[in-house]
N, C-alpha and C positions, 0 to 999 in steps of 0.2 A: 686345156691347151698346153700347160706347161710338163705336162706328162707325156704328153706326145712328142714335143720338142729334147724333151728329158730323154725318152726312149730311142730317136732316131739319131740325137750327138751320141749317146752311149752305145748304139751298135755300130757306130764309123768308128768310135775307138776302141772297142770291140774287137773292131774287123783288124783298126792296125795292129793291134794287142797280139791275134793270131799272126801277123806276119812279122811283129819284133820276136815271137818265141819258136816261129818255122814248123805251125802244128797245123797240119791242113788234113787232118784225119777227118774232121767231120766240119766242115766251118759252121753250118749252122749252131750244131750244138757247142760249139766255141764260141762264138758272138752272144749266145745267149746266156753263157757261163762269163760271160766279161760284161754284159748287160748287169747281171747279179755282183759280179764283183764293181764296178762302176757304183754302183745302191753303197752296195757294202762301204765302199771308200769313201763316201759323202759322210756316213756316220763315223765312221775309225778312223780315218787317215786326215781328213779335213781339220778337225779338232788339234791333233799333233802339228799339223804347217801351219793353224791357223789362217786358212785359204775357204773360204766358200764351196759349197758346190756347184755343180753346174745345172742344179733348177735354181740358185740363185742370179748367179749371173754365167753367162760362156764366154770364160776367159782365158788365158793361156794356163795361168797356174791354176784354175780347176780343170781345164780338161788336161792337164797333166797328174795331179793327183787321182784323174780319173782313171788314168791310162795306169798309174803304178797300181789302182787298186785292181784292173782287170788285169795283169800280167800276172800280180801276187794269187790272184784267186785261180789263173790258169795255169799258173807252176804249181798248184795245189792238188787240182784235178786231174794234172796230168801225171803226177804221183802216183797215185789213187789209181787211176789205166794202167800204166806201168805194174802195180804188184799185184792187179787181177789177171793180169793174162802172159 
């Protein structure tokens, strides 16, 4: 249950992640690259604020560390598109 709840707060900030960075190239596979970063942020970024994550509890300041870890991981990927083509 809490994988599920995990999954669908992390593709709403996902989704806004794609519209703080104005990348609507593909949204699914943007949501799902902020889905990954959101994971990601709970391990690396949580630790540094000292904040939770959001299968802990859904809070302001975890779904904000969730939000910076999916912007960080789609300013990443979008590098990565940029020097392929």
């Amino acid at each position: 249950m809490y994988l599920l709840i995990y999954l669908i707060v992390a593709a709403i900030i996902g989704w806004v992640a794609t519209e703080i960075m104005h990348d609507r190239s593909n949204l699914l596979i943007n949501i799902v690259v902020a889905v990954v970063g959101a994971f990601l942020a709970g391990y690396f970024l949580s630790p540094i604020f000292k904040v939770g994550t959001i299968n802990d509890a859904i809070t302001i300041p975890t779904m904000l560390v969730t939000l910076l870890g999916s912007i960080i991981l789609l300013a990443i990927v979008n590098v990565f598109r940029r020097g392929r083509g």
